[in-house]
C-alpha positions as CSV (number, residue, x, y, z in Angstrom):
1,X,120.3,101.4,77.3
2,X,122.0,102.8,74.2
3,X,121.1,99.6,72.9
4,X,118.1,99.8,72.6
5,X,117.1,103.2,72.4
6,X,116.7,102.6,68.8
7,X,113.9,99.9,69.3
8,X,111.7,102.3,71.8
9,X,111.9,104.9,69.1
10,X,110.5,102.5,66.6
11,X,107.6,101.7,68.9
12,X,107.0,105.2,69.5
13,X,107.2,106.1,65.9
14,X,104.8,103.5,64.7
15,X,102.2,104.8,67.8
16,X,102.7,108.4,67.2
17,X,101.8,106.8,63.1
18,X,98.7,105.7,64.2
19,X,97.7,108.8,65.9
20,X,98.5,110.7,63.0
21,X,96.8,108.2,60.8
22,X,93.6,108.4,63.4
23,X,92.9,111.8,64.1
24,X,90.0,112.8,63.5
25,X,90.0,116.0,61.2
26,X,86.0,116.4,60.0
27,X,85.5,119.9,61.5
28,X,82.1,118.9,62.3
29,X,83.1,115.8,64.1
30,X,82.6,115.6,67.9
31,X,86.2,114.2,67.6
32,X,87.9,116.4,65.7
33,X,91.3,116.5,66.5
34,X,91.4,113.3,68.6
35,X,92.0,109.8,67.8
36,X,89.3,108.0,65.9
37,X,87.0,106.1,68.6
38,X,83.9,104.5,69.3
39,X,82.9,106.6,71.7
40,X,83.9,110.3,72.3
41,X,86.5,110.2,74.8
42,X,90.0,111.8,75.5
43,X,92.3,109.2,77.3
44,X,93.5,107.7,74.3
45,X,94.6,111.0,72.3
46,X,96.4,111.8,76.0
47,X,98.3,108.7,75.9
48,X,99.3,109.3,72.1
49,X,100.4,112.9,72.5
50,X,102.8,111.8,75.1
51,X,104.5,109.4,72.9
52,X,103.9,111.8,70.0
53,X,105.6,114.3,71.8
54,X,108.6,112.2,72.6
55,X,109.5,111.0,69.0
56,X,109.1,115.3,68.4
57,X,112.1,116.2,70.7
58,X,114.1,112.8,70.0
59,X,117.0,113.9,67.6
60,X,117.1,110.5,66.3
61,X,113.4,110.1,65.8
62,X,112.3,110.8,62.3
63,X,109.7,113.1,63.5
64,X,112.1,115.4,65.2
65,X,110.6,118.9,64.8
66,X,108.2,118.0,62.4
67,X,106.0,120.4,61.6
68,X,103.0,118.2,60.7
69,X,103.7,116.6,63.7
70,X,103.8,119.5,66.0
71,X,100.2,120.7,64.2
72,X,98.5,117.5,64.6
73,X,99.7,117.2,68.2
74,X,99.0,121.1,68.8
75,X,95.1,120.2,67.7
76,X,94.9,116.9,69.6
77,X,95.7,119.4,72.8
78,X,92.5,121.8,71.6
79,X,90.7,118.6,71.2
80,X,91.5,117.6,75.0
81,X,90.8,121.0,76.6
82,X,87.4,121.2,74.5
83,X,86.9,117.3,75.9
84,X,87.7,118.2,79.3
85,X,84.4,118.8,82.0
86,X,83.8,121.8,83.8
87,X,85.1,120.8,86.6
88,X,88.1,119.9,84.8
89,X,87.3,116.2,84.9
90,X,87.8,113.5,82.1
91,X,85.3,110.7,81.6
92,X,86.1,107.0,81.0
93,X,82.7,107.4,79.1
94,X,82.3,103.4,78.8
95,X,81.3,103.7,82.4
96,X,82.7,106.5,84.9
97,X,82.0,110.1,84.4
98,X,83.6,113.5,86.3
99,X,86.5,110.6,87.2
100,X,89.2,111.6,89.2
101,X,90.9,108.7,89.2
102,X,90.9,108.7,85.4
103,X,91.7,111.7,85.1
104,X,95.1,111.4,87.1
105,X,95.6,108.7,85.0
106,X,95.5,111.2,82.2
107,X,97.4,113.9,84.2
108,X,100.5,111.4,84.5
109,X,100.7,111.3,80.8
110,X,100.0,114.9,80.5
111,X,102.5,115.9,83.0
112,X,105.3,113.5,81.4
113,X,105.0,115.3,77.9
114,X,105.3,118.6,79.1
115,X,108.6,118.1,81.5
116,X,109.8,117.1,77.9
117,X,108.8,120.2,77.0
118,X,110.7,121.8,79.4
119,X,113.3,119.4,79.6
120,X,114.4,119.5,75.6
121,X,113.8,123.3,74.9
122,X,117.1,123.7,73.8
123,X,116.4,125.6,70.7
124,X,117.2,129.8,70.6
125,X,113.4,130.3,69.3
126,X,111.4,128.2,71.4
127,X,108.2,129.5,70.1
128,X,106.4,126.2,69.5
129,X,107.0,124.8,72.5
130,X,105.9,127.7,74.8
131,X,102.7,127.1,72.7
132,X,101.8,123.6,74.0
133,X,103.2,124.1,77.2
134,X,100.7,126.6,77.8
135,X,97.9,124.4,76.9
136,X,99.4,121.7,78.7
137,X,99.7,123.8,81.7
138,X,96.1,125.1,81.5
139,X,94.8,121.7,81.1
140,X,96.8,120.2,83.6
141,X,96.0,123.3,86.3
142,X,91.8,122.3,85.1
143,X,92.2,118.3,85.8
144,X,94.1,119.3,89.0
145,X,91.5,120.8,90.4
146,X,88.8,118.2,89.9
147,X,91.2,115.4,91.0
148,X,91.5,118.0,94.3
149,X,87.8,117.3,95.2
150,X,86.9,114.2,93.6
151,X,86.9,110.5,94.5
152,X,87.6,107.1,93.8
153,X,86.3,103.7,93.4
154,X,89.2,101.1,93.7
155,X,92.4,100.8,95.7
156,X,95.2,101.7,92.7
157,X,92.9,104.6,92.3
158,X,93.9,106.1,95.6
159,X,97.6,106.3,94.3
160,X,97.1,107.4,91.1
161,X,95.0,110.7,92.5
162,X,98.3,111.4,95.2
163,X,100.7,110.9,92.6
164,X,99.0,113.7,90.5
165,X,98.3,115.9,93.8
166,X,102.0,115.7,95.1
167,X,103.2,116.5,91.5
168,X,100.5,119.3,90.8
169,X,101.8,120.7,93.7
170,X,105.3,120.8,93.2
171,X,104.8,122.3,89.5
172,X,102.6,125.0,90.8
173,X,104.8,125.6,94.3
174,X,104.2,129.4,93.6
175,X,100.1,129.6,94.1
176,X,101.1,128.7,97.2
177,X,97.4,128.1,98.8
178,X,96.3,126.0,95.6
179,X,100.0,123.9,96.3
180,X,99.2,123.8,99.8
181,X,95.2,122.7,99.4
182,X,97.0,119.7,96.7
183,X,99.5,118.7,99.8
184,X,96.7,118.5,102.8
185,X,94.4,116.2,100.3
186,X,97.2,113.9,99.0
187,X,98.0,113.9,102.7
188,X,94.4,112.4,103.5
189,X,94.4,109.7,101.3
190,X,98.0,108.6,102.8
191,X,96.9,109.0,106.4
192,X,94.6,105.5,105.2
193,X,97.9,103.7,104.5
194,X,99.5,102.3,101.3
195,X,97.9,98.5,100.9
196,X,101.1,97.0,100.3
197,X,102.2,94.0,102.5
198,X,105.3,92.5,103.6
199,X,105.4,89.7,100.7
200,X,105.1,93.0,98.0
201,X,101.5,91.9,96.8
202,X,98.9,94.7,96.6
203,X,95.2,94.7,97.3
204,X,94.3,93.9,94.0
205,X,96.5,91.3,93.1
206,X,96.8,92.4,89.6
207,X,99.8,90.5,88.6
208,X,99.4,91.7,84.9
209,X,98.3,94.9,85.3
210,X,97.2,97.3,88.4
211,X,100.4,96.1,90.3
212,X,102.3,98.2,87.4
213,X,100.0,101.3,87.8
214,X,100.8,101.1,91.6
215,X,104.3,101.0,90.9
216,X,104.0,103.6,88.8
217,X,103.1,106.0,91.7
218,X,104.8,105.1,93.9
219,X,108.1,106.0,91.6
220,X,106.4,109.3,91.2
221,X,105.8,109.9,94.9
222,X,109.1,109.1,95.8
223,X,110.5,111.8,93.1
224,X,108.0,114.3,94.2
225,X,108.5,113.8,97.7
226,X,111.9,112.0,98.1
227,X,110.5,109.5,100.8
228,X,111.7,106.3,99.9
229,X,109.6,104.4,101.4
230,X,107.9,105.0,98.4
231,X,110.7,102.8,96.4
232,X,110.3,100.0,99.4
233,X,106.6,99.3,98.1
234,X,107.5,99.5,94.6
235,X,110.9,97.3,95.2
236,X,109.0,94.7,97.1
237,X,106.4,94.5,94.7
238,X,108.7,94.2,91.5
239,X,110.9,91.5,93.9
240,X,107.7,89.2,93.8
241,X,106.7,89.6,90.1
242,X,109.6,87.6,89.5
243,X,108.2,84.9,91.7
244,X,105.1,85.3,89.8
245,X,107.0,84.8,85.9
246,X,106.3,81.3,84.3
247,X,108.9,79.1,82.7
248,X,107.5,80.7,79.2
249,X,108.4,84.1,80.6
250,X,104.7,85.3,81.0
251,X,103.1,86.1,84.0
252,X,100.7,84.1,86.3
253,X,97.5,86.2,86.2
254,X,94.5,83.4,88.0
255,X,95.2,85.0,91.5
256,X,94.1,88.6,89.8
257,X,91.1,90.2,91.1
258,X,90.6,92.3,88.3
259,X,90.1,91.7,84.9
260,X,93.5,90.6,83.8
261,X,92.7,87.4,85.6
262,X,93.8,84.4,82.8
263,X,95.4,86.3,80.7
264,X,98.6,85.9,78.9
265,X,100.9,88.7,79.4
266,X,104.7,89.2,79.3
267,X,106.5,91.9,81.9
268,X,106.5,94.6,79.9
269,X,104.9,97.0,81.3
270,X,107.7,96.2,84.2
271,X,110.5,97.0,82.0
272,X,110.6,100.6,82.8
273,X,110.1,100.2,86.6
274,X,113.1,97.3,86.8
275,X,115.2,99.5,84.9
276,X,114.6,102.8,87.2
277,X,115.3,100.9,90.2
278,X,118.7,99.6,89.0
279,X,119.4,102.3,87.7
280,X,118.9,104.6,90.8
281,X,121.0,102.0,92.9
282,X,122.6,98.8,92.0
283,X,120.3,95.8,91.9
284,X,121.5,93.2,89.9
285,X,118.5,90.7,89.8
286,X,116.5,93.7,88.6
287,X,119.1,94.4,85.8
288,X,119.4,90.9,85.2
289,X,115.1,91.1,84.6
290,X,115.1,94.7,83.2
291,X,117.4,93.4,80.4
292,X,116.0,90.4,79.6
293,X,112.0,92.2,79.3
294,X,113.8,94.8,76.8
295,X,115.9,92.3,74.5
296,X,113.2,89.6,74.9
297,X,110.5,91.9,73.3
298,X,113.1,92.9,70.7
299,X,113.6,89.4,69.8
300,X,109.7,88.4,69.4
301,X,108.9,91.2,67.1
302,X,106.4,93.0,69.6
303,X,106.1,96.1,69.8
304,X,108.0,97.9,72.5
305,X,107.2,99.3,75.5
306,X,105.5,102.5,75.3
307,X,107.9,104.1,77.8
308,X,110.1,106.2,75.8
309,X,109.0,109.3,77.4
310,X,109.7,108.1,80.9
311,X,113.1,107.2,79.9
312,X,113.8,110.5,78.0
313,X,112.8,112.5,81.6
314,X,115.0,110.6,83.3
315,X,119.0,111.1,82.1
316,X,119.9,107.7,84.5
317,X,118.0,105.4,82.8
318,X,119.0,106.9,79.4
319,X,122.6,106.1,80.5
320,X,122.5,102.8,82.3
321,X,124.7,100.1,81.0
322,X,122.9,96.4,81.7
323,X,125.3,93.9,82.9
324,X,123.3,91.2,83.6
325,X,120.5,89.3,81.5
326,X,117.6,86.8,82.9
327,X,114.9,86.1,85.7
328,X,114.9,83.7,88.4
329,X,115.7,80.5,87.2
330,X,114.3,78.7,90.5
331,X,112.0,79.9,93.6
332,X,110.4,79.0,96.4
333,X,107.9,81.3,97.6
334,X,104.7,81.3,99.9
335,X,102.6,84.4,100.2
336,X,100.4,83.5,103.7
337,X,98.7,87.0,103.3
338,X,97.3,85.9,99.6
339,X,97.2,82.3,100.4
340,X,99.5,81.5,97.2
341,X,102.4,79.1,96.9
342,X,104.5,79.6,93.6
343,X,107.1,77.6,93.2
344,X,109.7,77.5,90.1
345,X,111.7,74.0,89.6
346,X,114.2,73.1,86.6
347,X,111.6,71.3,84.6
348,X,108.3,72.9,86.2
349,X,106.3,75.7,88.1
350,X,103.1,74.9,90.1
351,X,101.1,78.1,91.5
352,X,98.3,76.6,94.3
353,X,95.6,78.7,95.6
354,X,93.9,79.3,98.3
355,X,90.2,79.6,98.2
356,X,89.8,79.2,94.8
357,X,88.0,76.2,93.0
358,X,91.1,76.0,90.4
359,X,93.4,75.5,93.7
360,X,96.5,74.1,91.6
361,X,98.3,75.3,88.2
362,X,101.3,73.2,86.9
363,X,102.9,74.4,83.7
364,X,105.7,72.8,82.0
365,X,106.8,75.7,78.9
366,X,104.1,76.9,77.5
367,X,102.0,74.0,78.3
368,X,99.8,74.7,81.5
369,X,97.0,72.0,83.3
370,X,94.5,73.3,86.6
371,X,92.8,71.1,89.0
372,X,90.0,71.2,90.4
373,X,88.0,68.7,92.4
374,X,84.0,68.6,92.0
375,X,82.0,68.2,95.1
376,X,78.3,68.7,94.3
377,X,77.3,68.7,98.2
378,X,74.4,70.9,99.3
379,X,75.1,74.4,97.7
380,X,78.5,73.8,97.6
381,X,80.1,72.9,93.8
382,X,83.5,72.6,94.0
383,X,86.2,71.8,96.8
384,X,87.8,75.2,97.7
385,X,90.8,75.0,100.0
386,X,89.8,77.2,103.2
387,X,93.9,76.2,104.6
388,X,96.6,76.2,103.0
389,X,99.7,75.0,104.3
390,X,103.4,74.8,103.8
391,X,105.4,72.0,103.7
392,X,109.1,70.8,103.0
393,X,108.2,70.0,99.8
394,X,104.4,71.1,98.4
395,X,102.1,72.2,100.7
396,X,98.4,70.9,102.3
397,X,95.2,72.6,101.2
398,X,91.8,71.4,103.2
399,X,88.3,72.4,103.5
400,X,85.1,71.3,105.7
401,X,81.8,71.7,103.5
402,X,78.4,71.2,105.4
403,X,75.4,69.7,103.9
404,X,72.4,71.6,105.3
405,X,68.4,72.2,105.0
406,X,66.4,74.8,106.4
407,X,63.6,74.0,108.4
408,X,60.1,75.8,109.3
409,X,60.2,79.5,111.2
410,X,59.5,79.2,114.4
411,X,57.2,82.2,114.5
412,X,54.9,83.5,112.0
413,X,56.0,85.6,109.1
414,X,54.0,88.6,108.5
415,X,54.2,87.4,104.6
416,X,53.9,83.8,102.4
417,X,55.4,85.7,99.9
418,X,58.9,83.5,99.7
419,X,61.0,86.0,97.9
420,X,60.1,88.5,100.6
421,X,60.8,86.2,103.5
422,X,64.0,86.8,105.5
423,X,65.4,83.0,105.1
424,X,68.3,84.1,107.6
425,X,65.8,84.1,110.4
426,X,65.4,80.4,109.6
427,X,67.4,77.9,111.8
428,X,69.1,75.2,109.9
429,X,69.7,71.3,110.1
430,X,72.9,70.4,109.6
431,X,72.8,66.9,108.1
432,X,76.5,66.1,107.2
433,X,80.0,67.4,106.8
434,X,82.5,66.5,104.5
435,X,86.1,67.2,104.6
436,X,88.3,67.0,102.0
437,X,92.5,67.4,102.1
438,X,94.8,67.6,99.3
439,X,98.6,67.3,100.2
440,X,100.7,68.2,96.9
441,X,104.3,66.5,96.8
442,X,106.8,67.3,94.8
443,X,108.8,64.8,92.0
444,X,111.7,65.8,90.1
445,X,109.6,65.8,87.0
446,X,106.2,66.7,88.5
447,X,103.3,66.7,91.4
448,X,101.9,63.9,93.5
449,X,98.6,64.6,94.5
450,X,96.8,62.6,97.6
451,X,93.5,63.3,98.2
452,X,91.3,62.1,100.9
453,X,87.5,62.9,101.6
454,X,85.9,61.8,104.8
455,X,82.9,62.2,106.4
456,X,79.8,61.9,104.4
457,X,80.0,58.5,102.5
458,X,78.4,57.7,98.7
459,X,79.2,61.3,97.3
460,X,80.1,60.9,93.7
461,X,83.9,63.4,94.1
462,X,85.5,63.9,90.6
463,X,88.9,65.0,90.7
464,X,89.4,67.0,86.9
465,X,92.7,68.1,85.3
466,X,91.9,70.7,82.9
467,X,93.9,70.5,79.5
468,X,94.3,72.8,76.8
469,X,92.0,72.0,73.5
470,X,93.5,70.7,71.1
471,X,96.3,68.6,72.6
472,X,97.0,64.8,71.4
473,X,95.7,62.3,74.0
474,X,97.2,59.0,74.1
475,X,96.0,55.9,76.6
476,X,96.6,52.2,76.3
477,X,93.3,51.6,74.5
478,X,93.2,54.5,72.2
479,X,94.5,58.0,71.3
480,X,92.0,61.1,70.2
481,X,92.5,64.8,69.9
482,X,90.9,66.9,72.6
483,X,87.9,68.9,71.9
484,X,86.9,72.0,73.1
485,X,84.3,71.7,76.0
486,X,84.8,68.5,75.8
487,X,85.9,65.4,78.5
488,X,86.6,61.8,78.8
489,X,86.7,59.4,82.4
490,X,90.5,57.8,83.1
491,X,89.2,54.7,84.8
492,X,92.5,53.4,84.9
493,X,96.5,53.4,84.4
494,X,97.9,56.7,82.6
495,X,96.9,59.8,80.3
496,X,99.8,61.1,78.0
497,X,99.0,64.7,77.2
498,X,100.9,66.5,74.0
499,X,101.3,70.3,73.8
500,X,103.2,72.4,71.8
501,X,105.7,70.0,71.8
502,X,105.5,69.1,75.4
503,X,104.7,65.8,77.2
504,X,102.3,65.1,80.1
505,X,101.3,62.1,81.8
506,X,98.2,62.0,84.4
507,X,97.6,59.1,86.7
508,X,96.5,56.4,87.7
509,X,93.0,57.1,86.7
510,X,90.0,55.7,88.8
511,X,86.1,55.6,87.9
512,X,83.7,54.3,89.9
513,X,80.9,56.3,88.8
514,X,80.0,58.6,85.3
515,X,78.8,61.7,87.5
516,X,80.1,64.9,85.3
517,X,78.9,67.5,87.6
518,X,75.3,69.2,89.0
519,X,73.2,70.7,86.3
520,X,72.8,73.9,88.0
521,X,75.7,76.2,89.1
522,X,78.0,74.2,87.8
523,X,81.6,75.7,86.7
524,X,82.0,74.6,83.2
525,X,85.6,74.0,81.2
526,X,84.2,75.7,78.1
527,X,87.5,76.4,76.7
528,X,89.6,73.2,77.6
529,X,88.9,69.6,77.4
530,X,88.9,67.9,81.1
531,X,90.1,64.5,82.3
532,X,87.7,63.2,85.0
533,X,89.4,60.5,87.7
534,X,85.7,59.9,89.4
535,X,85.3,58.0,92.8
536,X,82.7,57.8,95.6
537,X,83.9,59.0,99.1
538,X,84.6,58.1,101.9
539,X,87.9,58.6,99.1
540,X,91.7,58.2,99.6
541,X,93.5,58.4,96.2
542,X,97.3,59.5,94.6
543,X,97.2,61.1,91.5
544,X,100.5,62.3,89.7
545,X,101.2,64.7,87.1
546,X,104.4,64.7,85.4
547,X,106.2,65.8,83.0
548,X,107.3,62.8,80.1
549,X,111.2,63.1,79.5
């Protein structure tokens, strides 16, 4: 890690600038002494003063027991006690007030600065620091006891509140009924059971974000408790983000469901988990990934990881040598809990999901195409898969849709208001069914799709690749650049498709009809252009997309 101790520091240096730069010092100000916000609220000054804090023990950090520093950081503490509820709560004022959950989020950064504190008082006059580790402590005593009683409102909450409960009790072992009250809750919310399965996918699914904040407390549960089965959810759950890492190296987020869902993100927020685990035993694939995140982001110019404190705390990771450097460079994995094949070939990776109207990703570099298949039947849109299933090579996603029509009550409603009618009393005529199956094969340079629809005859199916805007499209009979929200019908032979210096081709086209989609309820490509291949059903049609040299 010696390596690249220097480029933390840098990142921490330029942070703890900003909170310098943005603290708020207008005496009247609700602010005063915090970071600059919209909206009054003390997460963000939290996080900074743990990074701040960090560069202010770091011999090698510019701001090593700088005194400006230490005042600035000194009244960004005032600023969180005078911030902090009654009840010794913190709001996420944009939506959740008296939070518990938020405020163990802010009691892991809070805790983290002041075991530096502890950790790095190495001085003969340690005056300064027993002053902020006193307001530390009386904050941290404050936010324990509201996280004691409070609640929670989604599943990485849970872990977050028994991280800060098992370490609150551990750092105040000698109030021995307060340490014991922290224990018996931290036990309830364990007695429900951690949601992590077999495969290492959480509840959430939050590939580029919440699956790191579950890791994250996990690694403190195990240190606070030792259990390491702790380590197991955390191992299995860093073992499939790897699966879940593009050929671009940035993670597939369309499975998330939380907000991260679609967007780009690169494993950084890993880096510090990859590197604990191989660090506490020998994992070389986690090495391998842990090095690769750090040098990676080195190499692009971002900004690193905001991790330094973690790393200072633990001597292990400060010491640990990589040997290896890189991520898988194939895999084949199908998560039956999730319903998600991901699967990582020399040229390509294709992601399929089940029940999802965008059922199949391909991406080829940086270049990445969905499918979807429009339906328009009844209430029903899109095809989403209700099956999925593996095969030797692709896998078989199906679905039955049901074209229905309510008919008349069969006894008198007590109202003719319709909106007050209970329309689940109603029986209903089924008219029609529809099924639809998509088996996805796999070429050395690409998918073959075949799609059959049977059933209900003369429904106008549109089978749609969505593109990115702005790639070159090129055809037989013309080439055009791709506008955004924009589409064109492939009636016949093949689409070649140009991004960022990568080459599709999509075929054979086929359009028997100019059907786009249902005016209402429709799912709309507003920030892609979309290639239509439009036929009536009964349907039985192959459709390949590959990948052009």
């Amino acid at each position: 890690m010696k390596r690249y101790i220097v480029h933390l520091l840098k990142g921490a240096e330029y942070r703890t600038r900003q909170f310098i730069d943005g603290q708020v010092k207008d005496l009247e100000n609700l602010q005063y002494g915090g970071i600059r916000g919209d909206i009054w609220e003390a997460k963000p000054t939290i996080y900074a003063l743990t990074t701040a804090v960090a560069v202010y023990l770091n011999k090698k950090s510019g701001f090593y027991r700088h005194e400006a520093l230490y005042d600035a950081i000194s009244l960004a503490l005032d600023f969180a006690a005078r911030t902090q509820r009654e009840d010794g709560s913190f709001d996420y004022p944009s939506c959740n007030f008296k939070s518990a959950a938020d405020t163990s989020f802010c009691f892991k950064r809070m805790i983290s600065a002041y075991r530096l504190l502890v950790k790095y008082d190495v001085e003969k006059d340690p005056k300064q620091l027993l002053i902020l580790r006193k307001k530390y402590l009386t904050i941290i005593h404050r936010a324990l006891e509201a996280i004691l009683t409070g609640g929670f409102h989604t599943p990485n909450h849970r872990w977050g509140i028994v991280a800060a409960l098992l370490q609150g009790a551990n750092l105040f072992a000698e109030e021995k009924e307060f340490s014991g009250q922290l224990k018996d809750r931290a036990g309830q919310y364990l007695s429900e059971g951690i949601d992590g399965d077999e495969d290492g996918e959480y509840a959430e699914r939050s590939t580029g974000n919440y699956n790191a904040v579950v890791n994250s407390a996990m690694m403190a549960m195990y240190e606070e408790s030792k259990d390491v089965n702790f380590l197991g959810y955390m191992e299995r759950n860093l073992a499939m983000m790897l699966t879940y890492i593009d050929p671009d190296d940035t993670i597939f987020t369309q499975n998330s469901t939380r907000q991260d869902k679609g967007k780009l993100e690169y494993a950084d927020k890993y880096f510090y988990q990859y590197l604990f685990l191989c660090s506490y035993a020998e994992n070389p694939v986690f090495d391998g990934a842990a090095h690769k995140i750090i040098r990676d982001n080195m190499e692009r110019g971002n900004l690193s990881p905001d991790c330094l404190h973690i790393i200072m705390n633990h001597d292990e990771m400060l010491e640990h040598c990589f040997k290896g450097y890189g991520f898988l460079e194939e895999y084949r994995k199908f998560f039956r809990h999730a319903g998600v094949l991901r699967v990582k070939k020399k040229v390509y990776t294709y992601t399929v999901l089940n029940g999802k109207s965008a059922f199949l990703y391909f991406k080829c570099g940086g270049t990445m195409v969905y499918v979807k298949i429009g339906e328009s039947y009844c209430d029903i849109r899109n095809f989403i898969p209700q099956k999925i299933e593996e095969q030797e090579n692709g896998c078989k996603v199906e679905a039955v849709a049901k074209g229905w029509y309510y008919l008349p009550f069969k006894e008198k409603q007590n109202t003719s208001d319709w909106w007050k009618m209970d329309h689940t009393k109603r029986e209903k005529q089924i008219s029609s069914q529809l099924k639809t199956t998509v088996e996805i094969h796999e070429l050395e340079q690409g998918l073959e799709l075949s799609v059959k629809a049977e059933g209900l005859d003369r429904l106008p199916m549109r089978l749609e690749v969505c593109i990115p805007a702005g790639s070159t499209l090129k055809h037989t009979a013309f080439s055009l650049k791709a506008g955004v929200g924009e589409g064109l019908i492939l009636r016949d032979g093949f689409l070649t498709v140009r991004d960022e210096q990568k080459e599709l081709v999509l075929g054979p086209g086929f359009g028997e009809h100019e059907f786009q989609g249902h005016y209402s309820g429709e799912e709309e490509n507003c920030d892609g252009y979309t290639v239509y291949a439009n036929g009536y059903t009964p349907l039985e049609k192959t459709f390949r997309i590959t990948v052009n040299g």
